[in-house]
N, C-alpha and C positions, 0 to 999 in steps of 0.2 A: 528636198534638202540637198544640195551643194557641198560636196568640200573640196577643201583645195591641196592635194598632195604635192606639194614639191620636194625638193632635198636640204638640207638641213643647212643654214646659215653658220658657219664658222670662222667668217673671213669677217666680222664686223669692224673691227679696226684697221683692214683693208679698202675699208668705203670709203671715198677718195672725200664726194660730199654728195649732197642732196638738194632738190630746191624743197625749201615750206617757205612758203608766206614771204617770199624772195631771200632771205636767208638764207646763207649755207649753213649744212650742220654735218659735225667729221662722225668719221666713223667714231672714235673716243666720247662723241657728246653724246651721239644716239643710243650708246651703252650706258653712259649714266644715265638718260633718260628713261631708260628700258629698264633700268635696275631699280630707280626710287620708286619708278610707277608702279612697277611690282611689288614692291617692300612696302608701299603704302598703301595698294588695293587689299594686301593680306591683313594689315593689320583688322579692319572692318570686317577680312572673312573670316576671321580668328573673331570679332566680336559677336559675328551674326550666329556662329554656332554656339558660340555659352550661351548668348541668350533662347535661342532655340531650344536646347538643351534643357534650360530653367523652363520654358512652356511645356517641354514635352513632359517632363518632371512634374508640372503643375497638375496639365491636363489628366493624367492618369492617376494622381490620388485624389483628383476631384470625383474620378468614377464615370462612366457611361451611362448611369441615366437620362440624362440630359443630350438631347439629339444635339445642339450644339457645341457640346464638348468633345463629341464624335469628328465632326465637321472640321474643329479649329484642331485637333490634334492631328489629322491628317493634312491639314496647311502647315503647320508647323512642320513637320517630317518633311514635307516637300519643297520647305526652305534650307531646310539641312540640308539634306541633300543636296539641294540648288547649290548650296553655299558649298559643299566641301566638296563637288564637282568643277568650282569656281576657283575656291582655292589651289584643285588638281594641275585645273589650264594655265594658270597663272604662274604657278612653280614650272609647267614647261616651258616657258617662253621666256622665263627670266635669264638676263645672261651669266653665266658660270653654270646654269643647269642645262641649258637647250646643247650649250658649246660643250660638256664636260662630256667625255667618253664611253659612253652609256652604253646599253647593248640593246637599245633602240631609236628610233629618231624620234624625241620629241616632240617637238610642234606635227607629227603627222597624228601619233599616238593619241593624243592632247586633243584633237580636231575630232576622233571615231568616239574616245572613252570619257571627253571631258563635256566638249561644245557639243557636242550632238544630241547627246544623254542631258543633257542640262536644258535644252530645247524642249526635248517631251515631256521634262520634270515641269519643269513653266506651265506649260499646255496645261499639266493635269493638275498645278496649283491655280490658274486662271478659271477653270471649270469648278473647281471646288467653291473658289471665291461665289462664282454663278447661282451656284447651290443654295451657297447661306445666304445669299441676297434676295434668292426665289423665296426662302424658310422663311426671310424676315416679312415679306409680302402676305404671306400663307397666315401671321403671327396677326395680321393687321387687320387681314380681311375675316380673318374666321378666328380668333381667337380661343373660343370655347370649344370647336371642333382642330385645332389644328393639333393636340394634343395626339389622338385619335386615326389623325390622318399621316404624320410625320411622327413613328416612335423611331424608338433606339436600334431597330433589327431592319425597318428600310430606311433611315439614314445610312445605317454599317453596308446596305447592299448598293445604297446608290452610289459611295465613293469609293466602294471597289470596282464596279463595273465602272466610274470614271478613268479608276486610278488603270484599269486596263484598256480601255480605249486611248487612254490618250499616252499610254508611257508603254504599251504592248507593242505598239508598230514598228519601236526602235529595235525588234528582233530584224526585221525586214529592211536595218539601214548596212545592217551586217550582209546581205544579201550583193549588195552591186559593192559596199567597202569593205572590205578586207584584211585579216593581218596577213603578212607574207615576209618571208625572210628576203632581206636584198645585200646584196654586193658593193661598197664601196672602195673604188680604187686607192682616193684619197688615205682611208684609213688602212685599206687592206685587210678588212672584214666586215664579215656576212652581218647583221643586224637586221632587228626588227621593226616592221615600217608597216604602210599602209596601203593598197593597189586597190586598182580601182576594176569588178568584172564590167566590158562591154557586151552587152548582148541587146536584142532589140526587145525581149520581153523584160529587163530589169529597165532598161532608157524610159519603157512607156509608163513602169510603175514608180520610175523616182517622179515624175513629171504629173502623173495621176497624187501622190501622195506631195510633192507641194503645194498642191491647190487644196486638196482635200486638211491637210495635217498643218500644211503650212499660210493657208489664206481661209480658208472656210471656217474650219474649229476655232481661231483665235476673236473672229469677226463675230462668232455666232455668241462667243464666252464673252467679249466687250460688251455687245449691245444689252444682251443679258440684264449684265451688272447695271448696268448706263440706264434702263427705264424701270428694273427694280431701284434705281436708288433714286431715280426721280420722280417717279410712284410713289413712295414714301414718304416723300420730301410735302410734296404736294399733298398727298393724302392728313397728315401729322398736322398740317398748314389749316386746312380746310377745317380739321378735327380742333385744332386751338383757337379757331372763328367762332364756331358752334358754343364752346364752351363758356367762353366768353357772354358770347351775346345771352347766356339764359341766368348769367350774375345780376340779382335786383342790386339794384342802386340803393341802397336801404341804409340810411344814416341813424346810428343807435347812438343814445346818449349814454353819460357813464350810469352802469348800475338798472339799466333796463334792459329786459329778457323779452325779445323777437320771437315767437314761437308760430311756427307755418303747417298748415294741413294742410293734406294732399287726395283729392276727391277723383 
């Protein structure tokens, strides 16, 4: 994982213009641009936590018996989270927050505590997704034993051990990123920001941990899902063929009773 530390934008109405799309756009359009989009990304992140809020509410007076309600509760929290890590980024980069006089830099802060953290939250809601789509397979193929085989205490262990595989490693982005106090001439003080250590054993393990964290675990959690749910799909298919074909064609008139043994 990447980020990108620079220094803090406060010159926006200084922006003489920009090319998009051959258009020019002033420093003043890109601010309202940057402001509505903000204002209108929050309102949806203001929605995704009530409703998150209401599942988590749900999920827990329905109880933990049920390996499922283990599973979706812990999807649910991992959208919360996702969402009010989302809402975090998004409050730094809006303008009049990023630009207002803070006693750190925004968009660097936003990038370690917001984007990065909402990356492994992902990961271990995409894994979890993996899980119930394996349960629902397990549900299909063995119905009478799958009781037996998936209860309620290794559910609870397989989405902790998820939930640490895949959101633990963000102790290890604190390693090469940093918080550090820095010096702004500009403002003519010290502030809190984000440095980056260079060393050749943190270089080899950011680089080991984007293939691994950032291209392997997300590939292995899609495909997952992808032939669990086409498995299903096909399985469910097959299983409404069968069912089908063993219906007698048996036309009853009114008021006569069909009565069938079975040797």
């Amino acid at each position: 994982m990447t980020l990108n530390v620079t220094q803090p934008s406060q010159e926006l109405d200084n922006v003489s213009s920009s090319s998009m799309g051959g258009d020019l756009i002033t420093g003043a359009q890109l601010y309202f641009i940057l402001l509505t989009t903000s204002a209108f990304t929050q309102v949806f992140n203001i929605g995704g936590v009530i409703t998150n809020v209401i599942n988590i509410a749900v999920f827990v007076k329905l109880g933990f018996n049920e390996t499922s309600n283990i599973s979706l509760l812990t999807l649910a929290l991992c959208d919360l989270l996702s969402t009010i890590l989302t809402i975090w980024g998004t409050l730094c980069v809006t303008p009049g927050f990023s630009d207002a006089e803070l006693p750190f830099l925004p968009t660097e802060i936003a990038q370690l505590t917001g984007g990065a953290l909402s990356m492994f939250v992902l990961r271990c809601s995409a894994w979890v997704t993996a899980f119930i789509s394996f349960e629902r397979c397990l549900c299909i193929l063995i119905p009478l034993k799958v009781k037996k085989w998936v209860t309620p205490k290794m559910s609870t262990a397989v989405v902790l051990a998820i939930s640490i595989t895949t959101i633990g490693p963000y102790i290890g982005v604190h390693w090469r990123w940093t918080f550090m106090w820095k010096f702004l001439p500009a403002r003519n003080a010290t502030i809190l920001g984000v440095t980056v250590v260079d060393t050749l054993f943190l270089n080899l393990k950011e680089k080991i941990d984007n293939i691994v964290f950032g291209a392997i675990q997300p590939i292995i959690a899609f495909f997952t899902v992808l032939v669990c749910t086409v498995f299903l799909v096909v399985y469910l298919r097959r299983s409404s063929q069968w069912r089908k074909s063993w219906r007698l064609p048996v036309e009853r008139k009114e008021g006569e009773i069909i009565l069938f043994s079975f040797k």
